[in-house]
N, C-alpha and C positions, 0 to 999 in steps of 0.2 A: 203563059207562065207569069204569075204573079210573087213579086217575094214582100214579106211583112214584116214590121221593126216595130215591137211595140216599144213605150218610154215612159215614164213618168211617177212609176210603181214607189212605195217606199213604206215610213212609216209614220201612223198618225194617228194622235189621239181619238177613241168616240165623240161622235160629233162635227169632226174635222173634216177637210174634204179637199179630195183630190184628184189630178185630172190626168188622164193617160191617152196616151197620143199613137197611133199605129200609122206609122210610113210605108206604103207603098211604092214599090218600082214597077215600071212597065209605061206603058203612053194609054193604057187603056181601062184605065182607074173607074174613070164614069160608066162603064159596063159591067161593072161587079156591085152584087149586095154584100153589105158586111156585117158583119155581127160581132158582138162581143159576148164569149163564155166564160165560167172560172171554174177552179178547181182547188177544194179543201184536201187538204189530204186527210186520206184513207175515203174517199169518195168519190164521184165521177163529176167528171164536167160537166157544168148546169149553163143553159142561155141565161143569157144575163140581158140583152139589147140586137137589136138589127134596126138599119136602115136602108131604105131598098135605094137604088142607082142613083135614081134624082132629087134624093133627102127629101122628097115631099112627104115620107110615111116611114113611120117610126114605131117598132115593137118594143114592149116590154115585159120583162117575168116580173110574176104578182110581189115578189122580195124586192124590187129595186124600183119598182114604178112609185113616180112622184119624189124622189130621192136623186136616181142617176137621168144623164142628158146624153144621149148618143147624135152626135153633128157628123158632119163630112165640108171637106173642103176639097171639089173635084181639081182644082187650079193647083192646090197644092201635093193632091196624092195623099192626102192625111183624113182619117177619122178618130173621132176624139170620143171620151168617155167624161163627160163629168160627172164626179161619184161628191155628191154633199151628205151631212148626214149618216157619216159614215158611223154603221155599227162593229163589232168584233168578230159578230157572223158573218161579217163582206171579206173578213182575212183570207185570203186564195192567190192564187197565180193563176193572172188575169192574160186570154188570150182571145185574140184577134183573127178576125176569120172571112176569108172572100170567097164567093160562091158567081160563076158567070149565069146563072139558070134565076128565072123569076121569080118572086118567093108567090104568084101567084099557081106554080109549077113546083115547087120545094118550099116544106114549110121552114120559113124561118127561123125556129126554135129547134131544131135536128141536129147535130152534129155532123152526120152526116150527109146533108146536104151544103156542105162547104167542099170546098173544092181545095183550098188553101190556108194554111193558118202561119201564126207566128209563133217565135220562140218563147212568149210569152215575157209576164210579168208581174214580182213580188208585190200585193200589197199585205201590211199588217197593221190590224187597228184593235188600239191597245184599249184596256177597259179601263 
């Protein structure tokens, strides 16, 4: 059992940019891929980023590539989002997502191939 804190969320001019942080509990952080989704409303939640256990490999959806940065700090239990470049169509509640299965076994852009997610978090960017 994993539980997720994400943090960081708020509000920011286009352009602007910000970074959002999901805290993990448990001792076993390093054996989970994580991903990060969002959600606009009146729409479903879209992948936004994953990185798999050992932060060597890193996905991204064609909307955020070359813009957001998905890290992990196994020492710390934390994976981070940095969002630069921030447009008005990135406004969503951004959530956090661990999955203990390979993503070379579960595609990493799935929803449901997460196993655990967080309560999520507010960003809004303004035009």
């Amino acid at each position: 059992q994993v539980q997720l804190v994400e943090s960081g969320g708020g509000l920011v001019q286009a352009g602007g940019s910000l970074r959002l942080s999901c805290a993990a509990s448990g001792r076993t952080f390093s054996s989970y891929g994580l991903g990060w989704f969002r959600q606009a409303p009146g729409k479903e939640r879209e992948f936004g980023a994953a990185i798999s256990r050992s932060g060597a490999y890193t996905y991204y959806a064609d909307s955020v590539r070359g813009r957001f940065t998905i890290s992990r700090d196994n020492a710390k239990n934390t994976v981070y989002l940095q969002m630069n470049s921030l447009k008005p169509e990135d406004t969503a509640v951004y959530y956090c997502a661990a999955t203990m299965s390979s993503y070379s076994s579960r595609p990493y852009d799935k929803r449901e191939s997460y196993d655990y997610w967080g309560q999520g978090t507010q960003v809004t960017v303004s035009s």
